[in-house]
C-alpha atoms as one frame of an Amber mdcrd trajectory, in Angstrom:
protein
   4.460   0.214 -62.274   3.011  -0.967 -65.148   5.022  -3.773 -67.090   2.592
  -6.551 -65.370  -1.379  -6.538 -64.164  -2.794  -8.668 -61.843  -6.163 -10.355
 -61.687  -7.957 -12.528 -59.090 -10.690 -13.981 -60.903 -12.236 -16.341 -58.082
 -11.438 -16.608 -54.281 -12.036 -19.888 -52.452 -15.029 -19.709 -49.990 -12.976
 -21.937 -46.854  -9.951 -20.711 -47.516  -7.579 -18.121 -48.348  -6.758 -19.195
 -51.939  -6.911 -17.588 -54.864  -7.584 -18.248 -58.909  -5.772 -15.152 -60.836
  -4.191 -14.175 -63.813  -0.864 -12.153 -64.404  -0.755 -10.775 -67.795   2.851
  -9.844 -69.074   3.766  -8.539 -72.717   5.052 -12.111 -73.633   2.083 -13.817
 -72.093  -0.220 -14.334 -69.062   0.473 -17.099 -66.022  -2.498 -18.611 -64.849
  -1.837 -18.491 -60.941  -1.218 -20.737 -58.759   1.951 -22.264 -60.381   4.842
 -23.572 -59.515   7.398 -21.196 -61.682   9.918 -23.905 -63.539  13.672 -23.125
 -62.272  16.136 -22.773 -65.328  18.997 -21.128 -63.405  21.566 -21.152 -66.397
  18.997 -20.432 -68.913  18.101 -23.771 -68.859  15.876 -26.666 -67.270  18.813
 -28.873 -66.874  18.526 -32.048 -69.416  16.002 -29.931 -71.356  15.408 -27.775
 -73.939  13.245 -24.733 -74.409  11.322 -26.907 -76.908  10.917 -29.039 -74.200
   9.380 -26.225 -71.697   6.828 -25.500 -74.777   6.008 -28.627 -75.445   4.743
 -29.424 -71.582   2.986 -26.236 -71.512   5.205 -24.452 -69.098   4.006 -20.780
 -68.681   6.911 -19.521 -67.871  10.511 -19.449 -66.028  12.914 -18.424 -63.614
  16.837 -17.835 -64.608  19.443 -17.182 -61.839  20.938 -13.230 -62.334  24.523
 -14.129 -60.780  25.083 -17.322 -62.681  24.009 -15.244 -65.856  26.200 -12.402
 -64.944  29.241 -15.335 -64.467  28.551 -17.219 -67.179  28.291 -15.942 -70.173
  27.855 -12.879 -69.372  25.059 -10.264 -69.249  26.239  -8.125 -72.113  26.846
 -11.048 -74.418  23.305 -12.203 -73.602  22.276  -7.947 -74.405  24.037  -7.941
 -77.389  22.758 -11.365 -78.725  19.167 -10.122 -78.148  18.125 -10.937 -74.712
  17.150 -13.771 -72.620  14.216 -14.862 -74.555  16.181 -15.392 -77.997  19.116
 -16.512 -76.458  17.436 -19.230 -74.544  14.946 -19.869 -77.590  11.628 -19.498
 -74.882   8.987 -16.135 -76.422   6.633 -16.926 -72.448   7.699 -14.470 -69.474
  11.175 -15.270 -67.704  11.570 -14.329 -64.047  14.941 -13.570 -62.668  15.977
 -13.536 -58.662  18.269 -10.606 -57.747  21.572 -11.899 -56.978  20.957 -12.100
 -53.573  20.108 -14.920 -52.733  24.211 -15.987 -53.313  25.074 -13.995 -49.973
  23.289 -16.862 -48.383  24.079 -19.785 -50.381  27.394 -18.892 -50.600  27.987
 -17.305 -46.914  26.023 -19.011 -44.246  24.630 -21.446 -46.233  28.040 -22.997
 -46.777  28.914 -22.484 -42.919  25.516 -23.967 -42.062  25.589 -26.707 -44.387
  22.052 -25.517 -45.285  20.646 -26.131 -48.880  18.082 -25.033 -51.147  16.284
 -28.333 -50.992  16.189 -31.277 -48.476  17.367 -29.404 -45.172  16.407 -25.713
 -45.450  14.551 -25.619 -42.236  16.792 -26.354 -39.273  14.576 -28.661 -37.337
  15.606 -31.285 -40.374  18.614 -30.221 -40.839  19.637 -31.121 -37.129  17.952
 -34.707 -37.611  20.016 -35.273 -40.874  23.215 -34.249 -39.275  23.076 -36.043
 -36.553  22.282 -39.203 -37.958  25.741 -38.696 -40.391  27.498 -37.958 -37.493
  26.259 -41.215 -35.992  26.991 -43.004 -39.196  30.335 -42.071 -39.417  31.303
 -42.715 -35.701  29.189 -46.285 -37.183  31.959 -46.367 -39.599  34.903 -45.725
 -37.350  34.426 -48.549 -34.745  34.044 -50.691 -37.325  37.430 -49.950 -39.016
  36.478 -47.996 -42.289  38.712 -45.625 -42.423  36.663 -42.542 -41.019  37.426
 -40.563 -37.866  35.136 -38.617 -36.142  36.433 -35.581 -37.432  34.754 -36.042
 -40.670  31.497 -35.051 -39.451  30.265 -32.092 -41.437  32.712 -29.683 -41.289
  31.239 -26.173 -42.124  32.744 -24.784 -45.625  34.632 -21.332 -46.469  31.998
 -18.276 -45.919  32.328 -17.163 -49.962  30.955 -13.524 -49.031  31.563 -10.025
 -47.929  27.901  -7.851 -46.917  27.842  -4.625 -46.332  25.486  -1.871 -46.296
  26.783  -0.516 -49.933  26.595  -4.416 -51.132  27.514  -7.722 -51.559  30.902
  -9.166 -52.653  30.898 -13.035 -53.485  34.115 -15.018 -54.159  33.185 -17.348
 -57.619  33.325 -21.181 -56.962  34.577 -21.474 -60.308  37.546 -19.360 -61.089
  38.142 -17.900 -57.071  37.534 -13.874 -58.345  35.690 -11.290 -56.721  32.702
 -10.064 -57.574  30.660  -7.602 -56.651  27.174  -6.930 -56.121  24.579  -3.891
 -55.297  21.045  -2.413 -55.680  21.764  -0.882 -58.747  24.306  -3.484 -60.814
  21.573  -6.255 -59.730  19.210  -3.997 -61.849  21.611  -3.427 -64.258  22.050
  -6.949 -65.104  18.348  -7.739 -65.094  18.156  -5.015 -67.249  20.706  -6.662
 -69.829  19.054 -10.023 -69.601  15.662  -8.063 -70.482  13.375 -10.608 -68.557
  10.243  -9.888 -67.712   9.662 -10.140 -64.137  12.741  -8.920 -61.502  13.867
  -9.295 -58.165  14.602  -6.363 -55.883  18.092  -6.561 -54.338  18.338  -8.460
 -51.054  19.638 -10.117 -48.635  18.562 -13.624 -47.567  19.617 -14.847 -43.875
  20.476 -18.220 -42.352  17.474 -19.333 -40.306  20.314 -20.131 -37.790  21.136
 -15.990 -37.717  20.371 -14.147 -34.355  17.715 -11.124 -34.302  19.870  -8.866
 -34.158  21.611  -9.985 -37.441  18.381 -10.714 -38.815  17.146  -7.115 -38.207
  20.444  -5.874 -40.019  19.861  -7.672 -42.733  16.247  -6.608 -43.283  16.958
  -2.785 -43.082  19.748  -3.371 -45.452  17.195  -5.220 -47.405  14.508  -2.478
 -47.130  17.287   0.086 -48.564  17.950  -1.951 -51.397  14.376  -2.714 -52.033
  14.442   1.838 -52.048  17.783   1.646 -54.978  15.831  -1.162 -57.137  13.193
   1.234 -57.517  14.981   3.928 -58.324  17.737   1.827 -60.353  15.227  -0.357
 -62.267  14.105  -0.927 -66.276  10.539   0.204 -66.153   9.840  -1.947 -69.076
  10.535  -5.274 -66.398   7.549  -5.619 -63.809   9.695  -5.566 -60.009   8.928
  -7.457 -56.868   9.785  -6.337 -53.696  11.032  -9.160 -51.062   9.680  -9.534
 -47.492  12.346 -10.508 -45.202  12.887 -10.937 -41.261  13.147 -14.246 -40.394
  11.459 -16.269 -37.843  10.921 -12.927 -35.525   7.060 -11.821 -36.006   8.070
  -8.375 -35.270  10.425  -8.076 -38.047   7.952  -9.930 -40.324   5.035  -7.252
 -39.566   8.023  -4.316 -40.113   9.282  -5.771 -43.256   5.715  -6.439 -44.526
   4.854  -2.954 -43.962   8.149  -1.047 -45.380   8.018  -3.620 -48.806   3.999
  -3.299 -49.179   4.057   0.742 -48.893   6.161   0.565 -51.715   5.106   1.159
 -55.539   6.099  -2.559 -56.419   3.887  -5.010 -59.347   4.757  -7.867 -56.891
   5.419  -8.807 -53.302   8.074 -11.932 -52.719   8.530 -13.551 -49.441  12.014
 -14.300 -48.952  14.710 -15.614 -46.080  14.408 -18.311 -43.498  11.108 -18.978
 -42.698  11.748 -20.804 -39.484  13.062 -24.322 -38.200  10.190 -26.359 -39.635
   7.388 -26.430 -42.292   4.849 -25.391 -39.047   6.838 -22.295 -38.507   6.937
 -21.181 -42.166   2.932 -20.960 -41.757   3.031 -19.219 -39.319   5.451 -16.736
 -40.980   2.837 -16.591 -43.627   0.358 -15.820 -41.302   2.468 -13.057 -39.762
   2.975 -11.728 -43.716  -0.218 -11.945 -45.847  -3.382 -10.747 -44.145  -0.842
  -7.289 -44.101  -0.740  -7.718 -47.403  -3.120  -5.751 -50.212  -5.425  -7.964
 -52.768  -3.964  -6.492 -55.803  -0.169  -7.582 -56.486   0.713 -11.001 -57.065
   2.261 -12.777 -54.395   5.552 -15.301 -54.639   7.268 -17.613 -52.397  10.659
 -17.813 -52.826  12.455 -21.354 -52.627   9.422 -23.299 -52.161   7.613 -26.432
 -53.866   7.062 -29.327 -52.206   3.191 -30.503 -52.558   2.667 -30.629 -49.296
   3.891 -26.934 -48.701   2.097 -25.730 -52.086  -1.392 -27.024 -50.779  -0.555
 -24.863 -47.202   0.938 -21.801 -48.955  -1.794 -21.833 -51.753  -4.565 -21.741
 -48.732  -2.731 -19.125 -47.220  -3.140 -16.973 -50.441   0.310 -17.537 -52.016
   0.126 -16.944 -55.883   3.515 -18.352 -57.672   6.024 -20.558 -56.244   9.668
 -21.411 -57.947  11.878 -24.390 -56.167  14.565 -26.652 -57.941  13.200 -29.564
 -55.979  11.351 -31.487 -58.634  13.950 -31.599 -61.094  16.455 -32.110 -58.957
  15.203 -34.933 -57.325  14.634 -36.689 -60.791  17.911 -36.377 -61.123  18.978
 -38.158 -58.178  16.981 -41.006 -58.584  13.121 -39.657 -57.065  10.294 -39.602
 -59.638   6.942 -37.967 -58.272   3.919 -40.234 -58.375  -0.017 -39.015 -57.136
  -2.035 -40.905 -53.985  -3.737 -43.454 -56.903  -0.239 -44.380 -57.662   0.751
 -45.005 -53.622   2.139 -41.108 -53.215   1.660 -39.615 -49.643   3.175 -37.384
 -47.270   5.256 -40.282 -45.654   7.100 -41.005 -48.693   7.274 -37.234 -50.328
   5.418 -38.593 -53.507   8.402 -40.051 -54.490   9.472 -43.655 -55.666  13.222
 -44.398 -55.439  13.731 -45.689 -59.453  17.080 -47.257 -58.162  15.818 -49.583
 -55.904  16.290 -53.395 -57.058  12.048 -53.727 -56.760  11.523 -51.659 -60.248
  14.182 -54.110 -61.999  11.691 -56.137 -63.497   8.356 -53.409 -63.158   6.810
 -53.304 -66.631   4.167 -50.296 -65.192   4.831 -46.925 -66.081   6.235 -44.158
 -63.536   2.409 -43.120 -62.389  -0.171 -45.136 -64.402  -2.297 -42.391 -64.013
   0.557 -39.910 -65.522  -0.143 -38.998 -69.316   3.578 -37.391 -69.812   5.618
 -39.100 -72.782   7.970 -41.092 -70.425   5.211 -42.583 -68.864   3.022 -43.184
 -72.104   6.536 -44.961 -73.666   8.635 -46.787 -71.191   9.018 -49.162 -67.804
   9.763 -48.724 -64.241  11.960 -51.067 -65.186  14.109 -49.669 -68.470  14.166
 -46.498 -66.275  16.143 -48.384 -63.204  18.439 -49.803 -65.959  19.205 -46.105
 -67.556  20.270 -44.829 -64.300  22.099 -47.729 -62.921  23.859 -47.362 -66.367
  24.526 -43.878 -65.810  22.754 -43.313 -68.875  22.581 -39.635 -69.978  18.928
 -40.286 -71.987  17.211 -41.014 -67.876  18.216 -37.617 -66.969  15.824 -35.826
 -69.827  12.962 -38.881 -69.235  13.066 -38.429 -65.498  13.237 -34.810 -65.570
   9.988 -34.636 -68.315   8.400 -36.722 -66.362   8.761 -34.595 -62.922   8.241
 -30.769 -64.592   5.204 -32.536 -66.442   3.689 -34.325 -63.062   4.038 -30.910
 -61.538   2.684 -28.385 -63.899  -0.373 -30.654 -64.416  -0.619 -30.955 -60.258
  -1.613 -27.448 -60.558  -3.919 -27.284 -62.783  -5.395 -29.574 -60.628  -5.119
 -27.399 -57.969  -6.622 -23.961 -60.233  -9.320 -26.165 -61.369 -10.101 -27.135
 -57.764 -10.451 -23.224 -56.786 -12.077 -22.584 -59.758 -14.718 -25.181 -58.550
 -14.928 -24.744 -55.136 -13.334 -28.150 -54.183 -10.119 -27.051 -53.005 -10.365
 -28.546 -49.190 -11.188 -31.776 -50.819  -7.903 -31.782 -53.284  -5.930 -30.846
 -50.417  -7.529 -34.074 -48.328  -6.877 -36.502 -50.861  -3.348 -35.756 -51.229
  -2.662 -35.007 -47.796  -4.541 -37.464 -45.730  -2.915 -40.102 -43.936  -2.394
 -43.179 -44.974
């Protein structure tokens, strides 16, 4: 369409991965990368100066929190998303959609963006609270065995003309379609948009799952029609965990004149089943459009989706997780698969640790302080380890791939992926 161009500029020989370039009219993103989540406008317990300063390329803001809060106009009439947010590098923004599932099924599910998203975890991890609390019970703590997860209120109306979500914040109505989703993009004047869709549970049936996806492909029809052809739009790829509707979404989305493709929706009940929804979706797919995975960012699945030929990836996990106590560290540090990369800061271990986060890390929280000073800020509940955890997290990441560029770029991408991934 025109607002974005797309360049591979090397292809590894073993695998499916790709080097490339997407150039923008506020800047180009070197591909692969992990896409920086600022849903309100904002990394949470960072500024925009902050994003520049550890070379983030670009973004991703969330279109119905926007909408909400303050407001897509206001953000229109005070100049856009880029001078309201202080950040001149490309912003993404999802469609809106994405709320009929975390605030419908989701919420009955008890399914999040992070931490249980596949079902085959999410089973585990409910389980083992429901064992806890019967735990509690016999031993006289006050909790009955009715307290095991209880599913929530389904916030959400779908149907074929759109979606209507009930706010969390203020319990109003709102509504949702092809076109206002474009609308609102439109207002926020980002660079890269979302078609309108709808995202299912991966506990929905096949025949809901279908429903949803020819809703989806309909939508996918109005954005086109609908959108600001000054923004670059992706189409998203939905249909489950059912091959057949895979293949049938892949085809109806990739016939269509979109600068992107997105792969969207439950992608199974474990991380082995999302490859092999990949490898239902991307050999269908052409060589020229950049290709994003939607939700995802865990190293582990970055090195697997990366291989498979995935170009940008945008999860909340890393910051999140600093935020909560988990602070990424690489293989030289004692990072692996069994422990996520992660090192629990709270732990009473770190309370005397005078080594950094990662030795190996070169971000300022690691040049400056202590495992140690960092246990005592959050222990504290002091508002200063939220920014220093978070830096240090976005920072391990972004550098993580360059690492990963620079090993496509030199033909040593199997070899990245083994020393990260192998057993320990």
């Amino acid at each position: 369409m025109g607002a974005l161009s797309f360049e591979i500029l090397k292809r590894d020989k073993q695998t499916h991965a790709r080097l490339g370039l997407i150039k923008t009219m506020r800047g180009d993103i070197q591909t692969p990368y992990l896409v920086p989540v600022a849903t309100m406008g904002s990394v949470r317990a960072l500024g925009s100066d902050d994003l520049l300063s550890l070379g983030a390329q670009c973004t991703l803001a969330n279109t119905y929190h926007l909408h909400l809060k303050p407001g897509d106009e206001l953000i229109k009439r005070l100049g856009g998303m880029h001078r309201f947010m202080g950040f001149d590098r490309p912003v993404f923004t999802d469609s809106g959609g994405f709320q009929a599932f975390s605030l419908g099924f989701a919420r009955e599910h008890n399914i999040s963006k992070i931490g249980n998203i596949f079902p085959q975890d999410f089973r585990k991890k409910y389980d083992d609270e429901c064992t806890e609390v019967e735990n509690r019970s016999a031993r006289g703590a006050g909790y009955e065995k009715n307290e095991k997860r209880k599913p929530k209120e389904n916030l959400t109306k779908i149907t074929d003309e759109g979606i209507s979500f009930k706010s969390i914040a203020d319990g109003a109505w709102h509504f949702l379609n092809a076109e206002k989703s474009m609308k609102i993009q439109s207002n926020l004047g980002t660079d890269i948009i979302m078609a309108f869709d709808e995202c299912t549970s991966p506990l929905s049936d096949y025949d809901y799952t279908r429903k949803a996806m020819l809703r989806t492909h309909n939508w996918s029809e109005e954005s086109i029609r609908y959108h600001d052809k000054n923004q670059a739009l992706y189409g998203i790829i939905q249909g489950g965990w059912f091959e057949d509707l895979r293949r049938e979404s892949t085809e109806a989305i990739s016939a269509q004149p979109f600068d992107g493709i997105a792969i969207g929706g439950s992608l199974g009940n474990s991380k082995q089943d999302m490859h092999q929804v990949l490898d239902w979706t991307i050999p269908r797919l052409d060589d020229d459009r950049p290709r994003h995975l939607l939700g995802i960012g865990e190293i582990d699945d970055i090195f697997e989706c990366v291989e498979r030929g995935i170009d940008t990836f945008d999860c909340v996990s890393p910051t999140r997780i600093a935020r909560r106590g988990s602070l990424l560290i690489s293989p030289q540090a004692g990072g692996s698969q069994e422990n996520k990369f992660h090192i629990n800061i709270k732990t009473a271990k770190f309370k005397e640790d005078r080594s950094p986060v990662d030795p190996n890390c070169t971000c300022s929280t690691c040049r400056t302080y202590s495992r140690a000073y960092l246990r005592h800020l959050y222990v504290s509940r002091e508002l200063s380890y939220f920014r220093l955890a978070t830096l240090h997290n976005l920072h391990f990441m972004l550098r993580f791939m360059e690492e990963v560029r620079e090993s496509i770029r030199t033909g040593t991408f199997a070899q990245l992926k083994e020393k990260w991934l192998r057993k320990t």
